[in-house]
N, C-alpha and C positions, 0 to 999 in steps of 0.2 A: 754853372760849375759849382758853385757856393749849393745851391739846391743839393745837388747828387751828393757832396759831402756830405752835409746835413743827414742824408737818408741814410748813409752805410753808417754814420755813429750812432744811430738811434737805432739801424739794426745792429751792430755791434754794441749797443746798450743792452739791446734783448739778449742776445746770445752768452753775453756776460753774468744776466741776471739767471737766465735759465739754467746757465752752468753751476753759480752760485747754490742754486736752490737742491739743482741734483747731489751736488756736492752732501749739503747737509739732510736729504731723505736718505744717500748710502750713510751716512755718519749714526743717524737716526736708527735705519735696519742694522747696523752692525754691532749698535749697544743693544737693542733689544736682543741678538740672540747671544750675549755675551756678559750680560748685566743681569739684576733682578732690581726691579722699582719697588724698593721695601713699603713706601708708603701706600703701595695699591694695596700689598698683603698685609700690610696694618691695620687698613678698615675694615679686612675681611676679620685678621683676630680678634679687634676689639666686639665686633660683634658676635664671637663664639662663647658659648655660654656652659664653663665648665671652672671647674676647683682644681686645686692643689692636689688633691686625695684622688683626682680621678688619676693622675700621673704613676704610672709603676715607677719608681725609683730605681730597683732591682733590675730594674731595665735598660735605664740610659748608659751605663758602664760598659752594656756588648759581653758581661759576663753572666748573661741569663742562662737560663737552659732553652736552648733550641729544639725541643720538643715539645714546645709550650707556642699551640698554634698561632692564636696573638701576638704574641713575639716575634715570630716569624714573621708577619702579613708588616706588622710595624717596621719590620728593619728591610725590608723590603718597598715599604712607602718612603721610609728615608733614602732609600738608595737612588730611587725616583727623583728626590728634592734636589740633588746634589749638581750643581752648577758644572763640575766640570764632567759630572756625567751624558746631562741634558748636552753640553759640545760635542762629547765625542760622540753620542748617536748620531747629532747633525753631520757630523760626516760621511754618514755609513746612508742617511736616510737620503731618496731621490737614486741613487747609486742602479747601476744594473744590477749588478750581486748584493747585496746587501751583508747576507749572512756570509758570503763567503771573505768580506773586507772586514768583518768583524771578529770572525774566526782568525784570521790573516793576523791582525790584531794583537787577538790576548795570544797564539800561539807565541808568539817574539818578543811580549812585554811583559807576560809573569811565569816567574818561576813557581814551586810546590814549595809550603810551606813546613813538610816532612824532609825537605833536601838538606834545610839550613838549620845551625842550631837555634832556639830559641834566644827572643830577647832576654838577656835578663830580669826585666818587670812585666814579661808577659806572664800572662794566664792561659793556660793551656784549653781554656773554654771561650777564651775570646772571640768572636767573633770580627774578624778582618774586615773592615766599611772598605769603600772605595779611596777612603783618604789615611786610613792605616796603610792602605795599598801602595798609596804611593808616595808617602813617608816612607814605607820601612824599607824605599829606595836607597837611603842616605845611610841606610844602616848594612843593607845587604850587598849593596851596589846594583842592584836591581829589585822589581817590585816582588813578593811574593803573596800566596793567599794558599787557604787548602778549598777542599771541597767544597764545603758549607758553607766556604766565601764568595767562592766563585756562583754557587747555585744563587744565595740571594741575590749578589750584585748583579749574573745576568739575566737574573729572569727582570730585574729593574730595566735593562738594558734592550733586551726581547720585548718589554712591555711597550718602553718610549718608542723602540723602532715601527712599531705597530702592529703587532701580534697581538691577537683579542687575550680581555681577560678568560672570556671559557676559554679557550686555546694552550693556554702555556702555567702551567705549574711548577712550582718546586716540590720534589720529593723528598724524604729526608728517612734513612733509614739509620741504625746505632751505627754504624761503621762509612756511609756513604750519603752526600748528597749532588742530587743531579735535578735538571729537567726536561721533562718533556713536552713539544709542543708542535705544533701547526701551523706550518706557514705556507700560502699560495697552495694548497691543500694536501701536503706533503708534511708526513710527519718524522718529525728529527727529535734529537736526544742528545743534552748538551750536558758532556759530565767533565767535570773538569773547565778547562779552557778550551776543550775540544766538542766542536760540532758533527753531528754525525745524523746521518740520511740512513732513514728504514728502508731494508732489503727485503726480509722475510725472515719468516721463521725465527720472530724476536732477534734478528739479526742488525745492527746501526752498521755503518760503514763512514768512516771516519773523512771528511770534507775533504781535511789537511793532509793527511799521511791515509794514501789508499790501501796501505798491509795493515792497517790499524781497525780493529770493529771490536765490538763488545758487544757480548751476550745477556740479555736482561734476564735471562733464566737463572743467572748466578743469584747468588744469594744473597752481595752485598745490594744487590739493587730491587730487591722485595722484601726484606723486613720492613717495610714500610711503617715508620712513627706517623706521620700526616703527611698530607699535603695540602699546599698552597699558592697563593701570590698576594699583589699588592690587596686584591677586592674580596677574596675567598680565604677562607680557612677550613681542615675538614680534618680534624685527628681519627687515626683509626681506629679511636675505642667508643666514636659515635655517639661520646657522651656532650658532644658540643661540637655542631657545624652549621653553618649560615650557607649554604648553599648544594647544589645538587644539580648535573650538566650530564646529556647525554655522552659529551666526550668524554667524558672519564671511562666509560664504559671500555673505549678501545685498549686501557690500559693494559686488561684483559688478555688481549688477544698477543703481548710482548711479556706481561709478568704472568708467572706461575703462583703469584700471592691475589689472592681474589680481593678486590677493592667495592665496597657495595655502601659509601655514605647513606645515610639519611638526609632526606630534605631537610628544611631550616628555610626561613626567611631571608631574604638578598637584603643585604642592607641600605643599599640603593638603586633602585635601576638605574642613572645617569653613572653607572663606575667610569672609570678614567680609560678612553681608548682613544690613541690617537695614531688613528688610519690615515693613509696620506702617503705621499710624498715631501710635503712640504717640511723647511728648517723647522724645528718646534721653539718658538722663544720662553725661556724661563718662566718669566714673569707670568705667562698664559697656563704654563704647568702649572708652579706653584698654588696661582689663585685656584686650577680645577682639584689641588690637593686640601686645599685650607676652605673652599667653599664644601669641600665633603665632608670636612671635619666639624665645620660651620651646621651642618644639616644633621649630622651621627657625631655628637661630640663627647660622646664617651666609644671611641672605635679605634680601631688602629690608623684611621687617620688623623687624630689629633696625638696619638703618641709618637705614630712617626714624625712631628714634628719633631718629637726633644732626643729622636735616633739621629735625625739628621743634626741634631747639635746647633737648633737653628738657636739664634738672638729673637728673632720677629715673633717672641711668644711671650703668653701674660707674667709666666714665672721662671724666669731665667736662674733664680733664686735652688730650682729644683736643682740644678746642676750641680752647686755649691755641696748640696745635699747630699747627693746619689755622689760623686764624686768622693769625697771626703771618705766614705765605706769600704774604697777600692784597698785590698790588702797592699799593693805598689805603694802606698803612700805612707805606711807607715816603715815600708822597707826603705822608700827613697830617704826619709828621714833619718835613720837609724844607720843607715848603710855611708851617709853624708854627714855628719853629725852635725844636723840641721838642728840646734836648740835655741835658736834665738832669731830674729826678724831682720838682726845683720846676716847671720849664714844663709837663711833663706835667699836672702835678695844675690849675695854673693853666687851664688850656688846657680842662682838659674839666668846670670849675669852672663856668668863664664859658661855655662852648659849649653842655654836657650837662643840660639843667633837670632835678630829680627831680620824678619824677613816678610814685608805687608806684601807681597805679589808670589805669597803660597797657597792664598785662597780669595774667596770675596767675604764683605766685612760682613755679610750675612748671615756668619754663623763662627765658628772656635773648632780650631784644633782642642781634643781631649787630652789630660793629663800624658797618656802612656804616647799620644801618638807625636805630642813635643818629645818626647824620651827618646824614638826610634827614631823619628828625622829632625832632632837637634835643632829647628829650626820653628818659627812660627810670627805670630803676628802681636801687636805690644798688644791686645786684647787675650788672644791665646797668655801669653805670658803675666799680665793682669790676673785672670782667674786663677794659671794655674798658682800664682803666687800665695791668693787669698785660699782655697784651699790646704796647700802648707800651714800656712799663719792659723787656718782656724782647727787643725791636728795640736798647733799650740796653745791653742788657747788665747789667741790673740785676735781680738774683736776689731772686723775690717771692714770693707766695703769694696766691690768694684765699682768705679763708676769710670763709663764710654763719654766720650765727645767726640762731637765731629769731626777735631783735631788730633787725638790720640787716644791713650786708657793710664790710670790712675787707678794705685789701689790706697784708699784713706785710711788712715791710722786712726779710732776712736780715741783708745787710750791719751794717745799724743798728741793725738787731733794734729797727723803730719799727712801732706801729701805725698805720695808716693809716684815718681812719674814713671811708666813702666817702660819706656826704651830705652832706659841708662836705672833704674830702681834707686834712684839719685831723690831726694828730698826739695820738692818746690814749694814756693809760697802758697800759690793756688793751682786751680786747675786752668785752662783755656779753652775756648772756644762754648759749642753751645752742650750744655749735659743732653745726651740722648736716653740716656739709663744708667744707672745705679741701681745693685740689687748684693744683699747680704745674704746669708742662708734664710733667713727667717721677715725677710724687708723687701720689698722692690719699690722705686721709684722711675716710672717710663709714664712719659707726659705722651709720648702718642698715643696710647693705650690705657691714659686715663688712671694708671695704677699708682697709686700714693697711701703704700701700707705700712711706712714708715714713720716713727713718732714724730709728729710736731716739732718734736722739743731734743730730738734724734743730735747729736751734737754735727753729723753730716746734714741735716736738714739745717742746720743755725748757719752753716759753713756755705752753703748753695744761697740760703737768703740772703747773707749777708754782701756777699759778691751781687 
């Protein structure tokens, strides 16, 4: 009797442990497709070999011109980067319909950005990221985007689902942008938030609303400025493009504007396609976006890092920079009458709600996109702080821990804690980065371009 006991606890030992273990491989899969392990992407940037100068500035504000094919491919790899976009594909990918749940989708969750009136500190050439998108929830009561929002961010969206790079473009004319592409070898046209299936005679026919098609003979949808995606660029005056596909050709046979690129050299043959069915984990994306950048590190794979707004790069310092330029900033100032490093703090105290579960700590909310959804992370709130102070002329620093974000006061040599902008003795926990316009200090990435004798370096040694 003792025997047969014996043996059901020692299988009831196994089945325990078994459970235990299952337990923690679902816990396992379930951060990998919902997480990014910064340290895998940190060994890939520290070994990418690029400068300050290779960064467009004029680019990370989203107020470029979008007829600047680079730019394009760029804001398009960031839209790629973007955590809670890489989720919502995983929803759509493995699915029977794919396109029609994604269509399903943006039809219900964004409005036009022609319906509502503009922000106050928007720019009318802004370019709408996925996470303006869904900020300027909080301002509109719903999300909005116009054309050339929606084109880059879905063609980001078509790309992760798994539709080849030859296959899917954004087009981009003065008045309109759409794309079209190829999937399961049918060719569709997605303008707007609306999906639409080729009939004939340049005729789409609209997924969601069957009285709905559009005519690509019109004319908003062949002035053609370029086309692109994340791996291609091809402007239509042929004075610069990196690639040349027979699909393009079919263009042809739906627009009345005749498309005839020049070859150019493919910057990579390994570009980014992920065919499949299966979840895509972050962490797997990013690395195949930063090992391309890693390979072509003057491309628009290393600029889409600083579209996507990421932390995980050499010069975070850039933002400071490119930031600081945006006209909003000297209206927020002016409009606030932010003159001194009490009203600032004040100002974005009362404005800025924290909120760390708006994003992952991977990367910052931009100036304008704290403004439209009032909300963000003491990091978000951190920079935008130091950009303020440095319109003043007031010499600061961010610096991240693993505990919070702080912006330092040279001058005062004060801590600043940025989830109350309340005055601490030091900072806590371990420094991950600090970086000024002109200084970075990130010990994973080896960057210590900061003086010695830096009154913030005296203040970290001393601790």
């Amino acid at each position: 009797m003792q025997s047969g006991n014996k043996k059901w606890r020692i299988i009831a030992g196994i089945v325990i442990i078994m459970g235990l273990l299952l337990i923690v491989v679902v816990i396992q899969h379930y951060k990998s497709l919902h997480t990014i392990d910064s340290s895998k992407i940190l060994s890939i940037e520290k070994n990418t070999d690029y400068n300050e100068e290779d960064i467009r500035l004029d680019l990370i504000t989203k107020e470029g011109q979008t007829s600047e094919p680079y730019y394009l491919s760029s804001l398009i790899v960031g839209e790629m980067m973007n955590l809670d976009t890489i989720k919502q594909v995983n929803k759509f990918r493995g699915s029977k319909d794919p396109l029609g749940k994604l269509d399903n989708w943006e039809l219900w969750h964004f409005n036009h950005r022609e319906e509502v009136k503009p922000h106050p500190y928007e720019n009318s050439a802004r370019i709408f990221s996925y996470d303006t998108m869904k900020q300027s929830a909080h301002y509109y009561g719903g999300s909005v985007a116009q054309c050339y929002d929606f084109a880059i961010y879905n063609t980001a969206m078509l790309r992760l689902l798994g539709v080849s790079s030859k296959e899917c473009y954004t087009l981009l004319s003065p008045t309109h942008g759409y794309i079209l592409f190829n999937y399961d070898g049918v060719d569709y046209a997605y303008s707007n938030n609306l999906i639409h299936k080729y009939q004939k005679n340049g005729i789409f026919l609209s997924l969601a609303d069957r009285s709905y098609n559009v005519n690509f003979k019109d004319k908003m949808f062949n002035d053609i400025v370029l086309i692109a995606n994340d791996a291609y660029y091809i402007p239509s005056n042929k004075e610069e493009s990196n690639y040349k596909h027979e699909y393009l050709q079919k263009y042809n046979a739906y627009l009345t504007y005749t498309f005839d690129p020049e070859s150019a050299t493919i910057i990579d043959k390994n570009v980014l396609n992920f065919i499949g069915n299966k979840k895509l984990k972050p962490t797997k994306v990013l690395s195949a976006i930063y090992s391309l950048s890693q390979k072509n590190p003057n491309s628009q794979y290393t600029q889409g890092k600083y579209e996507a707004q990421s932390l995980l790069v050499k010069y975070p310092n850039l933002y400071l920079k490119a930031f600081s330029k945006q006209p909003m900033i000297k209206k927020v100032i002016e409009e606030n009458n932010l003159d001194s490093k009490e009203n600032v703090f004040f100002y974005l105290n009362d404005h800025i709600a924290v909120d760390e579960k708006c994003h992952d700590r991977s990367k910052f909310y931009s100036p304008f996109e704290l403004e439209i959804g009032s909300n963000g992370t003491v990091v978000d709130r951190a920079i935008y702080a130091s950009v303020l102070l440095n319109d003043l002329k007031i010499n600061n620093s961010v610096v991240i821990t693993d505990k919070t974000a702080y912006v330092y006061l040279d001058d005062s040599e004060q801590w600043i804690q940025a989830d109350s902008f309340e005055e601490v003795k030091s900072y806590k926990g371990k420094i991950l980065m600090s970086f000024n316009k002109e200084s970075v200090y990130y010990p994973e990435l080896e960057m210590y371009t900061y003086h010695e004798n830096s009154k913030l370096m005296e203040a970290i040694n001393e601790k």
